[in-house]
C-alpha positions in Angstrom: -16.8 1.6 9.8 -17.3 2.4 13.5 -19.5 4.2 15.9 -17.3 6.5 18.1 -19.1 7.0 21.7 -18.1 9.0 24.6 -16.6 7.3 27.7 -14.7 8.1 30.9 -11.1 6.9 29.3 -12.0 8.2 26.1 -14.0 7.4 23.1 -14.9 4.1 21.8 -15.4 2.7 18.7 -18.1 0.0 17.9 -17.9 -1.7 15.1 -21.2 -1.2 12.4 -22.6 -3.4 9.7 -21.6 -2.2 6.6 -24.9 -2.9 4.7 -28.5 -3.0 5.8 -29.8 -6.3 6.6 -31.6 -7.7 3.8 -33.9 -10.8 3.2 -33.4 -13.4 0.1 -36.4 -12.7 -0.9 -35.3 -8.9 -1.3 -32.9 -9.7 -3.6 -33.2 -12.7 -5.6 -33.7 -11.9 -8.9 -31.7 -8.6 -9.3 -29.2 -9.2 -11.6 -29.8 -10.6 -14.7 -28.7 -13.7 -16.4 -29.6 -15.3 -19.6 -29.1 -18.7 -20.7 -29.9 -22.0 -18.3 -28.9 -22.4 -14.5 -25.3 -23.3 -14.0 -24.6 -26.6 -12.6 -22.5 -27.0 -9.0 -19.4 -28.0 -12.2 -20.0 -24.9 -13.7 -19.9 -22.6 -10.2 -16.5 -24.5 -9.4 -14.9 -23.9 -12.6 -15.4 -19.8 -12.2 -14.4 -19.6 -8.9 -11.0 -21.8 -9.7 -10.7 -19.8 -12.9 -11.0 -16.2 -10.9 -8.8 -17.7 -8.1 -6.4 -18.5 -10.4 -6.1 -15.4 -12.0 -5.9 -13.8 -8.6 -2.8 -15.5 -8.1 -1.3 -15.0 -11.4 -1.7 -11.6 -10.6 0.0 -11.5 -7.0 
């Protein structure tokens, strides 16, 4: 998303964040989970899994 503004040659875009700025402490806890914290392991095994069905898909 951009910002048009008004110039001599024209009008300029400026790019804008697409979300508010937000602090951690904002949002940690929002979504829920149940069950025990996943290990580093278990993290790397989702995102291969998902990246593999990416490409499978592709």
């Amino acid at each position: 998303m951009s910002k048009p503004e008004n110039s001599p040659e024209g009008v300029d875009l400026k790019p804008m964040p697409a979300f508010a700025p937000t602090r951690p402490q904002d949002v940690f806890g929002i979504l829920q989970h149940s069950g025990g914290p996943k290990t580093l392991e278990d993290m790397d095994a989702g995102v291969l899994a998902e990246a593999q069905q990416r490409d499978a898909r592709d």
